[in-house]
C-alpha positions as semicolon CSV with decimal commas, in nm:
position;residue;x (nm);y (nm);z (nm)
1;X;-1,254;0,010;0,670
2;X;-1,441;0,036;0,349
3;X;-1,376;-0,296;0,278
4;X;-1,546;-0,385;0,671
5;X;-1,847;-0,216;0,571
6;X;-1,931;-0,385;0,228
7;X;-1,849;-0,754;0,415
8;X;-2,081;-0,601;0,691
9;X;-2,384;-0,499;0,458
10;X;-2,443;-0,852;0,399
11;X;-2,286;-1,045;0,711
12;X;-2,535;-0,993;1,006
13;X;-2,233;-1,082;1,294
14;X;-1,980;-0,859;1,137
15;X;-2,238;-0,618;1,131
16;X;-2,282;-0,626;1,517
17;X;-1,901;-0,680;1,583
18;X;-1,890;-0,345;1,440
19;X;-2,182;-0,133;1,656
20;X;-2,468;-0,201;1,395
21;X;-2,794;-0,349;1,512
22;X;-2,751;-0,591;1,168
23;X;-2,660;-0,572;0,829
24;X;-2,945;-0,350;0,722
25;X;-2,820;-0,098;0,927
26;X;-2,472;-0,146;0,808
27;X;-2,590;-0,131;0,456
28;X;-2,739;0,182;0,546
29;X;-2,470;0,347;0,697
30;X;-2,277;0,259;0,373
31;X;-2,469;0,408;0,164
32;X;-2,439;0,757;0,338
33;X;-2,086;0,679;0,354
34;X;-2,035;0,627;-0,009
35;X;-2,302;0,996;-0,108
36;X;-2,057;1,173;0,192
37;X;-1,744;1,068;0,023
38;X;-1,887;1,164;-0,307
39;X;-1,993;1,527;-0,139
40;X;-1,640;1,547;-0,030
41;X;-1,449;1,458;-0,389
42;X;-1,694;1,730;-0,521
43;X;-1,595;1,973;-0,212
44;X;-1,230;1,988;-0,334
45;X;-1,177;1,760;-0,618
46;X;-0,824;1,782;-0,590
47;X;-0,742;1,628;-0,264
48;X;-0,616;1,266;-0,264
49;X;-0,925;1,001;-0,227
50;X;-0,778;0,886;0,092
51;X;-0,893;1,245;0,258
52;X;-1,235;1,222;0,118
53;X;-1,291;0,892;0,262
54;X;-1,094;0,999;0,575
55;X;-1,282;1,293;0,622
56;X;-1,588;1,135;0,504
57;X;-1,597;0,837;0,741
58;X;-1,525;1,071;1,046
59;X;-1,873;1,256;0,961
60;X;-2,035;0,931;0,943
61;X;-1,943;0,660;1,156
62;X;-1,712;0,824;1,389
63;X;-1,699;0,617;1,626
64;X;-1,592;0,333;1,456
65;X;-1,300;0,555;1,299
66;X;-1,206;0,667;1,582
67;X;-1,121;0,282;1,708
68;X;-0,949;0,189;1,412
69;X;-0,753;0,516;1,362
70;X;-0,629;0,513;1,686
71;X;-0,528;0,177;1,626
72;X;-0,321;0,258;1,331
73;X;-0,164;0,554;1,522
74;X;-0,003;0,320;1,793
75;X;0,273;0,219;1,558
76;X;0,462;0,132;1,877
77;X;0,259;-0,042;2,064
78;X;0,178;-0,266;1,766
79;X;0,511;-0,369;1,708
80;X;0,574;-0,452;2,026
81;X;0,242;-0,627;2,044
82;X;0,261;-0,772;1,730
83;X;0,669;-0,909;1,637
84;X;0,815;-1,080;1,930
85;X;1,211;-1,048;1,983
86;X;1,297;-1,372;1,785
87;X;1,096;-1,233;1,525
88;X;1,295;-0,880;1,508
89;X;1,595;-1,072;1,483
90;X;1,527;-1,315;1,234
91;X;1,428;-1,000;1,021
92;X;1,754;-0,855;1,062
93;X;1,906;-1,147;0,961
94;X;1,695;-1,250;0,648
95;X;1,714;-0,893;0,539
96;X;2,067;-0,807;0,461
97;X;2,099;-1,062;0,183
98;X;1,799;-1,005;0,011
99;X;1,917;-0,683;0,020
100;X;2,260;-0,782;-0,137
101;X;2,118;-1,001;-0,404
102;X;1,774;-0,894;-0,445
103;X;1,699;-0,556;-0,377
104;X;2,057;-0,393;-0,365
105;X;1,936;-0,003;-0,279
106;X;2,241;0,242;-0,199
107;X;2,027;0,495;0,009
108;X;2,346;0,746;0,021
109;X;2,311;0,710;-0,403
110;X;1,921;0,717;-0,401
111;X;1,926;1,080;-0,170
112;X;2,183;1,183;-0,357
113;X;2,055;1,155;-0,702
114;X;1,643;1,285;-0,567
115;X;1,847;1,602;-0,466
116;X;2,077;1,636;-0,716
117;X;1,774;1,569;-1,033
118;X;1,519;1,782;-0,989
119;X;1,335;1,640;-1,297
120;X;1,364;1,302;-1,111
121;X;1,208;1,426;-0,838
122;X;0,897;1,611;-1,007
123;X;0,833;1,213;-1,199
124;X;0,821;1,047;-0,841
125;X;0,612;1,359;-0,728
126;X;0,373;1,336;-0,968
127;X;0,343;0,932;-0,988
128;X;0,280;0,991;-0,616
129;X;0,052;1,266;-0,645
130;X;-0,166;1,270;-0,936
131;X;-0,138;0,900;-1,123
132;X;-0,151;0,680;-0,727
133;X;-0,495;0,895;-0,609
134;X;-0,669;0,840;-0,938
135;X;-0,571;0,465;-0,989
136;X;-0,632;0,383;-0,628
137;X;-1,012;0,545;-0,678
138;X;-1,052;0,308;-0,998
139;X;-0,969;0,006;-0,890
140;X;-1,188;0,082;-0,537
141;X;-1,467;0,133;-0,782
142;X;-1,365;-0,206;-0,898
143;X;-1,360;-0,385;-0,620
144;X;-1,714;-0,265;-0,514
145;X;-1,816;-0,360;-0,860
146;X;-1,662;-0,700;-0,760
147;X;-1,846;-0,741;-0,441
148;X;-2,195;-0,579;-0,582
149;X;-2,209;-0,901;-0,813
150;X;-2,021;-1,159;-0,670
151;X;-2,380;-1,365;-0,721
152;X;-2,386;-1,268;-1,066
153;X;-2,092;-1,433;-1,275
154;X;-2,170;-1,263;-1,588
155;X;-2,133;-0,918;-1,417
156;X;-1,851;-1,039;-1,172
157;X;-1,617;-1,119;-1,522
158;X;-1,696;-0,806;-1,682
159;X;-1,524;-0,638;-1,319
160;X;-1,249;-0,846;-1,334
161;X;-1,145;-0,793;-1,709
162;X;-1,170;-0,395;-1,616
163;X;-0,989;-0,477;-1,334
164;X;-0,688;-0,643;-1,583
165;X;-0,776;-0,288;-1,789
166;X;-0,705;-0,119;-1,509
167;X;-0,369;-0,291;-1,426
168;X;-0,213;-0,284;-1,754
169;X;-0,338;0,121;-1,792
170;X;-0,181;0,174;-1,437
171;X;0,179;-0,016;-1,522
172;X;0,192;0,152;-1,898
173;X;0,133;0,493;-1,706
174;X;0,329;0,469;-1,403
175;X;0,654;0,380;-1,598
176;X;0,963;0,400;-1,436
177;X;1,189;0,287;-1,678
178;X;1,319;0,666;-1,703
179;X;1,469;0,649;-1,309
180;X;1,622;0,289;-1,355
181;X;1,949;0,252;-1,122
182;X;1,725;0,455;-0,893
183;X;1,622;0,092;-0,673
184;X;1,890;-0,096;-0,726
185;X;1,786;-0,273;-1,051
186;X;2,118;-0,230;-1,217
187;X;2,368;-0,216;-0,959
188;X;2,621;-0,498;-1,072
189;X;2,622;-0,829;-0,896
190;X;2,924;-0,987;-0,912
191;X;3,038;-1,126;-0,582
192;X;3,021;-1,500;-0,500
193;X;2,755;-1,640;-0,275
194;X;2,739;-1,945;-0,092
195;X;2,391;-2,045;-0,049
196;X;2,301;-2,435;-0,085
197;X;2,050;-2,539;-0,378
198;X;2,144;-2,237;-0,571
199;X;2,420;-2,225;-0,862
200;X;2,590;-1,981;-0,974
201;X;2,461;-1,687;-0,718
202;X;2,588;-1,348;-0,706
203;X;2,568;-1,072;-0,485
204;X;2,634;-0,693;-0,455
205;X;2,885;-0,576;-0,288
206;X;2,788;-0,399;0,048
207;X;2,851;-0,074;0,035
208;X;2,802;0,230;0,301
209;X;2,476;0,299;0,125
210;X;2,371;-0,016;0,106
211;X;2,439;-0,095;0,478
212;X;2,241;0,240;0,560
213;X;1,928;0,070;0,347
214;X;1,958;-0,246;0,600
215;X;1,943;-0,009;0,914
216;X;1,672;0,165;0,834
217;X;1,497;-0,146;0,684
218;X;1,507;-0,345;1,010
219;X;1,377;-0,022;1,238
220;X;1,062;-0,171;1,106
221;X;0,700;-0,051;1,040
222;X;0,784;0,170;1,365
223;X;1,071;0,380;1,184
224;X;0,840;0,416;0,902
């Protein structure tokens, strides 16, 4: 939505797809947006950013949030707007091996071991909690940077080598060598499988857990 208003600020028709009279008022209405989201990180600095803009954009252009939220909210509908039947079953069909030579998750393994380790657990928390929020607030600081200077190359590289900065800081912090096993990365893949243009291809064996990752994978965006 953020993203909407920044294109909007400077693109007159977006502007009055959107409500605005034109892109002066859009620009305007950013602005407030962006002093209203910074009121609301200083309110309680230690919600996630996602609130503050949340909360933020339903103070100032509520109407607009309102559309798109609700939109977001019919998980349903969308689906069944969006994936036709053909589509559904193609999924379920592309998925399984992918997940067999791919991505081979046990789910009965993963539960198991985020019950059973409670450091485990308190990594994934805190990656989710603390280190996400923060890295998701840089790099939307980057991309405005980005889109404040997209006329001014000199300025526009400087964002996109902090952007790299930002990347490489995010992967070196957000290291989850310590869980490994934990997605399937080493499960052993030994199993022949027949699939033209490709030598020498192995594939997991399916277990109960890993049959249990396809279901839930194909319930789709619905399920989660």
């Amino acid at each position: 939505m953020l993203l909407l208003l920044r294109k909007a600020s400077s693109d007159k028709n977006l502007a009055m797809k959107l409500g605005f009279v034109d892109d002066t008022a859009a620009k305007s209405k950013l602005e407030t947006l962006d002093k209203e989201i910074l009121a609301e990180e200083t309110n309680d600095p230690t919600l996630p950013a996602q609130v503050w803009r949340t909360k933020a954009m339903q103070k100032i252009v509520p109407e607009l949030a309102s559309k798109i939220f609700a939109r977001f909210d019919e998980v349903l509908d969308r689906v069944t707007e969006d994936v036709s039947k053909f589509g559904k079953f193609l999924g379920i069909i592309i998925t399984l091996p992918l997940l067999l030579i791919y991505w081979p998750v046990d789910s009965i393994n993963l539960l198991n071991r985020l019950n059973n380790d409670q450091d485990l657990s308190a990594k994934l928390a805190k990656v989710a909690e603390t280190d996400l929020p923060s890295f998701q607030k840089a790099h939307d600081e980057f991309l405005k940077c980005q889109e404040n200077n997209k006329n001014n190359p000199d300025v526009k590289q400087a964002c996109e080598q902090s952007g790299q900065a930002l990347n490489k800081v995010a992967n070196d912090t957000i290291n989850l060598s310590s869980i490994g096993g934990l997605f399937g990365n080493t499960v052993e893949r030994n199993l022949e499988c027949k699939i033209p243009f490709i030598d020498n291809c192995k594939r997991a064996e399916l277990t109960p857990g890993i049959f249990v990752t396809w279901i839930l994978v194909t319930l789709g965006s619905a399920f989660w």
